[in-house]
N, C-alpha and C positions, 0 to 999 in steps of 0.2 A: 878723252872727251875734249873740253879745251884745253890751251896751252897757252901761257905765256905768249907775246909776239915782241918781234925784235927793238920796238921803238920804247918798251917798257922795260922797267927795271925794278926786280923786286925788293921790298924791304922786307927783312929777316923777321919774323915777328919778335924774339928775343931782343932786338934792338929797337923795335920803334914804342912808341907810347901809345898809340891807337890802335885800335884793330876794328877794319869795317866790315861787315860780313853781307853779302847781298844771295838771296832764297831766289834761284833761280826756275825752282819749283811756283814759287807766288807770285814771281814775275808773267810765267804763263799764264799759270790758274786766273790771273787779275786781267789778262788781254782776253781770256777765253770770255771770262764774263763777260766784258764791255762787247767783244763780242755778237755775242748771246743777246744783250739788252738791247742792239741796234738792226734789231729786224734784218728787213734786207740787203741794208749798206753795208759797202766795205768797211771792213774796221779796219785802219792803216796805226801809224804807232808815231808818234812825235819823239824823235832821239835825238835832239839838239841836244849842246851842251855835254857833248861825252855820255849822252843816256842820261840826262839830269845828274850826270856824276857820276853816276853808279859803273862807267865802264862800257864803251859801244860794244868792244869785241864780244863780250858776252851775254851781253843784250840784244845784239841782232842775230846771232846764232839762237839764242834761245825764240826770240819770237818769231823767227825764220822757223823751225822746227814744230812751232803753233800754230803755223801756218799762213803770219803776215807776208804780205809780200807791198804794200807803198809805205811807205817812209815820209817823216819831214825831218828839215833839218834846216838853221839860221844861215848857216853860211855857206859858199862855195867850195871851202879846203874844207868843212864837216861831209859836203857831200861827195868828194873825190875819196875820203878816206873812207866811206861808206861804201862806195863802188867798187872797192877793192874786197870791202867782205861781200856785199852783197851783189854778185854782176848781173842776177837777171831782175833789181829788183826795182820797181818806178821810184823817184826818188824826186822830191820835190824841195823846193829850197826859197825859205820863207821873207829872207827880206830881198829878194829880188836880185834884179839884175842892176852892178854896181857898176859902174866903166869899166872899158876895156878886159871887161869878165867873160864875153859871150863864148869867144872860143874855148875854156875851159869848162862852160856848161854843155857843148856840142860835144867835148873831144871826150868827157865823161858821163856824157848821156846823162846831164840833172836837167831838170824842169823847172826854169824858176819861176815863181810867185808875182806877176807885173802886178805893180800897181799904181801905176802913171800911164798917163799917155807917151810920154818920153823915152819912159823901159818896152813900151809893147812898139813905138817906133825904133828902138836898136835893138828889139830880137828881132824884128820883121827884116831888116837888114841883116844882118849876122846868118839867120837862117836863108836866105838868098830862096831858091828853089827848093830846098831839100826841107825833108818832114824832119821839124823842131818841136816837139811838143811842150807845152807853158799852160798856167795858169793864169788867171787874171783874179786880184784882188778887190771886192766893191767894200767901200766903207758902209756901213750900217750903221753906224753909232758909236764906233771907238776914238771917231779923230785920231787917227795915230798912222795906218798907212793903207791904199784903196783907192780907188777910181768914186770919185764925186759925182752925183746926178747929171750935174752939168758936162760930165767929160762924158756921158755916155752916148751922144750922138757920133762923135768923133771915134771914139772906143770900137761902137758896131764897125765903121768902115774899115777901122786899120783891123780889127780882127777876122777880118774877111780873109785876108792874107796870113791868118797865122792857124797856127794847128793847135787851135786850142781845145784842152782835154779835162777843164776843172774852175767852174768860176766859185768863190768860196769867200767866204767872210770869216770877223772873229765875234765872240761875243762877248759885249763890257761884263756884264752880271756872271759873278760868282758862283752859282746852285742852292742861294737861298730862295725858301718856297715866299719868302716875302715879297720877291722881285717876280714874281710870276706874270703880271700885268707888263713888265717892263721886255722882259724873255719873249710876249707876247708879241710886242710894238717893235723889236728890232726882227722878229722872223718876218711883221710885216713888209717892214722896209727893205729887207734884202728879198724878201721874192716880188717886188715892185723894180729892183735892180737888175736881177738876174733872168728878169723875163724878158732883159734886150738879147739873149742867146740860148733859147726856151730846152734846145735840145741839147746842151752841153750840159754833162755831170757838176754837179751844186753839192757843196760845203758848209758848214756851218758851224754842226757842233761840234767843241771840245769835251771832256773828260765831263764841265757838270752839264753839260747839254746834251749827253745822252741819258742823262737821267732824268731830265726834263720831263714834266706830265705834256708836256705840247708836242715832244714826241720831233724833233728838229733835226733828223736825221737825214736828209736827204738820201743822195747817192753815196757817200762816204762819210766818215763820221771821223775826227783827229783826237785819240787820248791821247796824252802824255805823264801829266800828275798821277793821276789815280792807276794808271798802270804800277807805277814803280811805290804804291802802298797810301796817296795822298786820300784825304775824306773827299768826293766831288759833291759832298750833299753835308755840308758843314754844318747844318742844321737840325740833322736827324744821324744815329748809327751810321758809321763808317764799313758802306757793304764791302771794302778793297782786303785784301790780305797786307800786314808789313813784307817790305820787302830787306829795307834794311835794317842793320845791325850795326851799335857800335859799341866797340868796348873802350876803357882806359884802365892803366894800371897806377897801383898805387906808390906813390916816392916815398910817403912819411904819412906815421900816424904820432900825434900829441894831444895832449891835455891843454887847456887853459880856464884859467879862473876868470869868474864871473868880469865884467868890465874890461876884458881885454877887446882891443879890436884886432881885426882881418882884412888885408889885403891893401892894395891901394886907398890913399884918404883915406882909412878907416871909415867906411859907408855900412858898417856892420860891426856891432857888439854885442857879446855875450852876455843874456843875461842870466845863465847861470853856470855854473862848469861845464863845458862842453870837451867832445870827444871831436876831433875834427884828423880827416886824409887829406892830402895833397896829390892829389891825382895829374899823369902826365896827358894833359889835355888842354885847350884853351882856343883862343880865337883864331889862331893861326891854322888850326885841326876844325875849324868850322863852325864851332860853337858860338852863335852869336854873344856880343858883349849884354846884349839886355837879359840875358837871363842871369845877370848877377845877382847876389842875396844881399838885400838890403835890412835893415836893425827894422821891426816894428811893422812888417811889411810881409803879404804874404810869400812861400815862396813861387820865384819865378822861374828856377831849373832845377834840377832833382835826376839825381844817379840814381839806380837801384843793387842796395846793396845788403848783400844775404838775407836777400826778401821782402826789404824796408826799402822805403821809398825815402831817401835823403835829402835834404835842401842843400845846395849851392850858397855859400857866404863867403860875403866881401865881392870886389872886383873880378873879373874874370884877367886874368891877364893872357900874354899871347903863348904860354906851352904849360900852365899850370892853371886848377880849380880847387879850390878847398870844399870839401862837404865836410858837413856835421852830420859825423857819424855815430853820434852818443846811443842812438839808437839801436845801433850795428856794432858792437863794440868787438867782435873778435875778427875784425880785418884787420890785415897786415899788409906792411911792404911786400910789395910783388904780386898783391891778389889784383884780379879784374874788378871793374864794377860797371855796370850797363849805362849807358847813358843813350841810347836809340834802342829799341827793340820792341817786344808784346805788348809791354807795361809803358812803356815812353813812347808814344809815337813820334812821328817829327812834326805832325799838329799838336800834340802836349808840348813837346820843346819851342816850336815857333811861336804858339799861343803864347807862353809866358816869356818870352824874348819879346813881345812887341812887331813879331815878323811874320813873314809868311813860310810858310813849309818846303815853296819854290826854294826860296832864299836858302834855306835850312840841307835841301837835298844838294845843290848845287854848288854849292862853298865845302862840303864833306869830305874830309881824310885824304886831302893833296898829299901827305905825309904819312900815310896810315900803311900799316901791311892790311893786303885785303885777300879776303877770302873769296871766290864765288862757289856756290854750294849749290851742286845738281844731286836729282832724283839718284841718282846710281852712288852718291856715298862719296864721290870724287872732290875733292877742295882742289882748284887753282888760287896762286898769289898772282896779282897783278895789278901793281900802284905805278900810278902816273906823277913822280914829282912836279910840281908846278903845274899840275890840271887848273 
């Protein structure tokens, strides 16, 4: 099935202290849906970021095999290293064209994302004669990067000369049904944008704007979060499957009496005998620092162990967590205990961290032994130190 590639290097599971397990099966199953929800648009797949961490190689093979064939990607070395897995596949690249970049978007066939007038005059150059296909970016509403009302006189002209194959926006609002009004007024504004190039393929929605009741699908549609297991409808059931998985093992179980504290500052006291692990995990392995357990306070991260759902106490430090595990009392040194999976999502972990579940998927087991798990029973390892 898959295999290891050369620029990786595996951690032993016996030696590391995490272990991240990504369901290559729900990987699909969760593109098929987005899919399925987007009528007649493409459904393309946003794999910046190493696949939001979880591993390109085995996320472009597996949604390659689903039947994806466009891509996004942040950067220009994210999408060279994509063209190498995937050579017939369009592949577009989101923050644009940087200096002196263009020849490496020609020489690897990427598409990048313009959104200045500036980037769509040096691909128009760069491209010379030859067919360079690109995109153009209009701001709707995000302030952050897109071609302005005002540039779109200027825009139509130089795009006369370019092979543009995708004008497309982002969307500020989240997938709460609160912002529906708002969801409204920004598709306004981009099909008042997008009607300077009426016949070019239109972009819009992300992962929660396919779920959208307004239906904001155009000709393509871009998940990324909600493929790899995120909620895109945070306000109602999480129709995604999880994808990942993390374990930690455990250093050390003790006792202490009532009034003892834990961890850094002592920001956490027991108020009464507690059973407490020391698990090899901590911020360095992904875990944000806000899900620390604080004295009086409810908790904010939680392992699950032999069935119980544990609280996190004290500080988080950077390769260790303490839970109380008074409730779980026959864990020992060496056992696992979950800390992402069925029962933890990375919306339950990022919710009580103060964070976002981006954040959460994307910082994930730099250090970890990982598993990828296919339908046919097959486990691959493959950890990127320093992802």
């Amino acid at each position: 099935m898959l295999a290891p590639v050369s620029d990786h290097r595996d951690i032993a599971a016996e030696q590391a202290g995490t272990t991240v397990t990504v369901d290559l099966d729900a990987l699909a199953a969760n593109w098929r849906l987005l899919a399925d929800r987007s009528g007649s648009a493409e459904c393309s797949a946003v794999v910046k970021a190493d696949a939001y961490g979880l591993g390109l190689e085995g996320v472009i093979a597996t949604l390659q095999r689903a039947g994806c064939r466009t891509f996004f990607v942040a950067h220009v070395f994210e999408g060279q290293r994509l063209r190498m897995l995937a050579p017939d596949a369009v592949v577009y690249v989101l923050n644009g064209l940087m200096p002196r970049t263009a020849a490496l978007y020609l020489k690897f066939r990427l598409r990048p994302v313009l959104s200045s007038l500036l980037e769509m005059e040096d691909w128009r150059e760069a491209a010379g004669r030859g067919r360079a296909p690109c995109a153009i970016q209009v701001d709707s509403g995000m302030n952050r990067l897109g071609l302005v009302p005002q540039d779109l006189a200027k825009a139509r002209e130089v795009a006369t000369r370019l092979d543009l194959t995708l004008v497309m926006s982002h969307f500020v609002w989240s997938g709460r049904a609160s912002e529906s009004d708002k969801v409204a007024a920004q598709i306004a504004a981009f099909d008042a944008m997008r009607a300077s190039w009426p016949d070019v393929p239109a972009s819009l929605a992300n992962s929660s704007g396919i779920f959208s009741e307004h239906q904001p699908h155009y000709d393509l549609v871009r998940p990324g979060y909600a493929m790899y297991g995120g909620n895109p409808t945070p306000d109602r059931p999480n129709p995604m499957r999880p994808v990942v998985g993390m374990e930690a093992k455990v250093l050390q179980v003790r006792d202490i009496a009532a009034g003892e504290s834990v961890g850094y500052d002592g920001r956490w006291t027991a108020p009464a005998p507690r059973r407490l692990a020391t698990i090899s995990a901590g911020y360095a392995d992904g875990i944000p620092c806000g899900a620390m357990g604080v004295s009086d306070d409810a908790p904010r991260g939680q392992a699950l162990v032999d069935g119980a759902l544990c609280p996190f106490v004290g500080r988080i430090s950077m390769d260790t967590i303490v839970v109380d595990v008074t409730d779980a009392p026959a864990i020992e040194r060496g056992d696992s205990v979950e800390l992402l999976g069925s029962d933890i999502t990375i919306d339950d972990l990022a919710g009580g961290a103060g964070t976002i579940g981006y954040e959460v998927l994307t910082r994930l087991g730099a250090r970890s032994h990982r598993r990828w798990v296919s339908r046919q029973g097959v486990s691959v390892t493959v950890s990127t130190p320093g992802r």
